[in-house]
VOTIMAR-608374 format. One record per residue (C-alpha): z, x, y; residue number from 1. Coordinates in steps of 0.05 Angstrom, whole numbers. Each point is the difference from the previous one (the first is absolute). Layout:
N
<<Z,X,Y>,NUM>
...
***
This chain:
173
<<49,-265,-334>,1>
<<-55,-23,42>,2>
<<-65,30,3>,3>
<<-3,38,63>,4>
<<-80,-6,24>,5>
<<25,-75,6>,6>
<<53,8,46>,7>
<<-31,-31,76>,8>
<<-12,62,59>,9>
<<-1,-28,66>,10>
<<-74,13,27>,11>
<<-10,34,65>,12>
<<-65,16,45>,13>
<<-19,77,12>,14>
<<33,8,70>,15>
<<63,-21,-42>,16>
<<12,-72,18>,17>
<<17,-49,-52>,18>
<<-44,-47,-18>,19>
<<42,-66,-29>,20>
<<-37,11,-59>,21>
<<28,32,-68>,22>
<<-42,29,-73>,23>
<<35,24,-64>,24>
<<13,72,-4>,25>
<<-53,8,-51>,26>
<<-55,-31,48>,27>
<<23,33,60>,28>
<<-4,71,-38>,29>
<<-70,-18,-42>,30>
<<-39,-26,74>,31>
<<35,59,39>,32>
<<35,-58,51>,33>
<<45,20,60>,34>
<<62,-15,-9>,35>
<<64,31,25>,36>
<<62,48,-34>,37>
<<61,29,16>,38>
<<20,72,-13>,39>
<<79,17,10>,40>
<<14,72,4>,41>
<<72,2,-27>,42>
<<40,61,34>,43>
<<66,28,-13>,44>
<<38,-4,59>,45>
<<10,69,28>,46>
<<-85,-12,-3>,47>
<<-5,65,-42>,48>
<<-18,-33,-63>,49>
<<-49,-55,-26>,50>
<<-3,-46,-63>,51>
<<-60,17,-32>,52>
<<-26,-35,-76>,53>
<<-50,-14,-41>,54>
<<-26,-59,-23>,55>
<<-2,-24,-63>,56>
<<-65,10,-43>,57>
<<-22,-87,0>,58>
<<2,-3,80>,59>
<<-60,-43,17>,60>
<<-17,57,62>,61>
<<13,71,-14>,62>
<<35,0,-63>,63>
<<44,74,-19>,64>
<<-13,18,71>,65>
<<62,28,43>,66>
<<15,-33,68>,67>
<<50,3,52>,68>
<<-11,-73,26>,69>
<<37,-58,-32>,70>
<<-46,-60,16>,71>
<<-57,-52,-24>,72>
<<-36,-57,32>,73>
<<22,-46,53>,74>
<<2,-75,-41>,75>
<<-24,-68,38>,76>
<<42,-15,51>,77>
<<39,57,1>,78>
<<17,64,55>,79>
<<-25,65,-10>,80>
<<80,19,14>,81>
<<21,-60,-47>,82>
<<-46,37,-43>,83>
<<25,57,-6>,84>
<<70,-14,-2>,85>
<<-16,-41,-59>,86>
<<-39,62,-21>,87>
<<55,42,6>,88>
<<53,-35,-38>,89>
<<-57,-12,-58>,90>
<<-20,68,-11>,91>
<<68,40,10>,92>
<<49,-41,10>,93>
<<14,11,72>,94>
<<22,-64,47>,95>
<<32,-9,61>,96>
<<-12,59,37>,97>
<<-45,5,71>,98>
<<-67,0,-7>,99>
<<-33,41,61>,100>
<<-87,-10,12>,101>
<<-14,73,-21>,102>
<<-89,-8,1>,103>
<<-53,-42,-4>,104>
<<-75,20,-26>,105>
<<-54,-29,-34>,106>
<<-19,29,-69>,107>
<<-63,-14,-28>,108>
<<-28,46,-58>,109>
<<-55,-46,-18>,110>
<<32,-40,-56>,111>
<<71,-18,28>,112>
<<2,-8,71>,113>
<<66,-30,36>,114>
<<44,7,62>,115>
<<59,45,-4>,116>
<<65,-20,31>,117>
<<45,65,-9>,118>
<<76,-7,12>,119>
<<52,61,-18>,120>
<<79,-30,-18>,121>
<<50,51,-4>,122>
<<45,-6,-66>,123>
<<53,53,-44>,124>
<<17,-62,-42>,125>
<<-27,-7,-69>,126>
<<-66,-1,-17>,127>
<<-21,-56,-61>,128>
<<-68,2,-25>,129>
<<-42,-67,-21>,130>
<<-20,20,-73>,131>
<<-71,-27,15>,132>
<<-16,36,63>,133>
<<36,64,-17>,134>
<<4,48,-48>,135>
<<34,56,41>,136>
<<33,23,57>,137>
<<42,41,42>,138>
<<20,31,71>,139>
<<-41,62,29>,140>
<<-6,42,61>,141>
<<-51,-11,42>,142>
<<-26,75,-28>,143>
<<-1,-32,-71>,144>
<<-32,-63,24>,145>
<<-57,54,29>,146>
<<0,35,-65>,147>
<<-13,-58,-44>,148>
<<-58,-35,49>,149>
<<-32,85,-7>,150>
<<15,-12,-82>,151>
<<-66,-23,-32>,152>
<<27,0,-62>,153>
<<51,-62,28>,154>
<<-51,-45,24>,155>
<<27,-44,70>,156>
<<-20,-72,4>,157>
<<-63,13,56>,158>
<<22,-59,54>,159>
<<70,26,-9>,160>
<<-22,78,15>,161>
<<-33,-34,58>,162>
<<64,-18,31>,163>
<<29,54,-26>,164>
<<-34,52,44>,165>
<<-2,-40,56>,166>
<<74,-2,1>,167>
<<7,79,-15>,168>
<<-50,9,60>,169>
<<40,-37,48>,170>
<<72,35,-27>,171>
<<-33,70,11>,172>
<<35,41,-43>,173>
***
């Protein structure tokens, strides 16, 4: 397998633009560089019910952490929505369904700062984890989904609690 702080991220500037230029994971994370990632929010498709997981303990960025958001960087050369549909299919599985824009934010806590491009797909098919990404996961209401981002004792990846609430704010229930 190959190391993952090696892998290339497409560099961007702070008002989100890329830059042509590119840094391995590793640097990009270490020098706190803008770059940009995609977040999918996968839905069931009566919309009542999300895929939420956690990831798995040797995650370079939030490792253990639950999230809602299937995602990672954007590589050189690539889309933000080629990025996440490649995103997608790595992480659970998931391909050929409609990606719609759902959000995009900047999130900066200091150490990791990047551009978010959200997207929600709507999906009942099945759900197949990537061993090193995930280490659980299932469907819950969007009460449950509440519940566990309220939980401190099941700690939410931060950026993906981010977009978490500002997608609960603008469903309003």
């Amino acid at each position: 397998m190959q190391d993952p702080g090696a892998e290339l991220v497409a560099l961007y500037d702070p008002e989100g633009a890329p830059t042509g230029e590119a840094a391995q994971r590793s640097v990009v994370y270490r020098d706190g560089l803008w770059h940009a990632a995609t977040a999918v929010l996968l839905r069931s498709t009566d919309g009542r019910r999300v895929y939420l997981h956690r990831r798995t303990d040797t995650k370079l960025v939030h490792p253990g952490a639950y999230d809602c958001w299937a995602g990672g960087v954007v590589d050189p050369g690539e889309t933000p929505g080629a990025a996440a549909e490649r995103e997608l299919a790595e992480e659970l599985g998931v391909t050929g369904v409609p990606l719609a824009p759902l959000d995009r934010f900047r999130y900066d806590d200091g150490r990791l700062r990047y551009h978010v491009f959200a997207y929600e797909a709507f999906w009942d098919g099945p759900v197949t984890w990537q061993p090193e990404e995930v280490a659980w996961g299932g469907w819950v209401t969007v009460a449950e989904l509440r519940a566990v981002l309220a939980d401190p004792a099941r700690p939410f990846a931060p950026d993906g609690r981010v977009g978490a609430q500002r997608w609960l704010a603008r469903l309003g229930t």
